[in-house]
N, C-alpha and C positions, 0 to 999 in steps of 0.2 A: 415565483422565480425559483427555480432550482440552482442549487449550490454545486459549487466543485470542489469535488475532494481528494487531496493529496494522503494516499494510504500505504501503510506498511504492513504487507503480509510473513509470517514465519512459517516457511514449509517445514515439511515433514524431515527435511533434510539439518534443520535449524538456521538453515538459510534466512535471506529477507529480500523480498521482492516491493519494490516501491515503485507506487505509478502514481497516475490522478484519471479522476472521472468525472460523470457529471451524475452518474448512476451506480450507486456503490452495491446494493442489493443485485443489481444485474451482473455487473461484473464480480460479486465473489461467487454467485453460481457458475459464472463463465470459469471459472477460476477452477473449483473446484468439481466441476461435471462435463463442462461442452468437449469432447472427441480433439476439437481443432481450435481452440482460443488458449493465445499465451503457454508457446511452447516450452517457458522457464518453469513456471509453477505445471505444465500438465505431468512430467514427469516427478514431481516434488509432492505430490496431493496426500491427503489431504495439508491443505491450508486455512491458516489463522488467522484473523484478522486482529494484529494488535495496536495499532496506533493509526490514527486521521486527524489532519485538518480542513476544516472547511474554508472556500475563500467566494465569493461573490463575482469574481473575474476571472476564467479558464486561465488568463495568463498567468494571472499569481500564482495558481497553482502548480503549473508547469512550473514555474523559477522553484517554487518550495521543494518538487520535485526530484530540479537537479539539485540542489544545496541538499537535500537529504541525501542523495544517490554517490556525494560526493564525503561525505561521511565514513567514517572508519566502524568497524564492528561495534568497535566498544562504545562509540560516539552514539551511535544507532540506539544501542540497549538500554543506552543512559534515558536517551532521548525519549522509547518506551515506559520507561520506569518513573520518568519527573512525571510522564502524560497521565500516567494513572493514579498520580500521589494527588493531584485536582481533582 
């Protein structure tokens, strides 16, 4: 069974791009290479991948999704910095 994962990208801009997949190696090549995928991050490249969680139900991760998306900068960075202190 494959996971989905709720990710947050830092472009090149210091920005943050947060989505969910089901396929996280595809989509940061998509990210960072394909001409025509994800026209936030193709102007912003390269991109980082610094924070994920994984969930067992496409939906959950969509909801995690928006509840990051709805997040404040600082809220975001916090959110990176506890994920890497585990």
């Amino acid at each position: 069974m494959s996971l989905n994962i709720t990710y947050i990208l830092k472009c090149n801009d210091w920005t943050f791009y947060t989505w969910s997949t089901n396929n996280l190696e595809k989509r940061l090549l998509q990210h960072n290479n394909n001409k025509s995928w994800a026209r936030y991050t193709k102007i912003r490249r390269p991109v980082e991948l610094v924070y994920f969680e994984e969930f067992e139900i496409l939906n959950e991760a969509r909801i995690r999704e928006n509840q990051i998306k709805k997040l404040s900068r600082k809220q975001k960075i916090e959110l990176i910095e506890n994920k890497s202190k585990t």
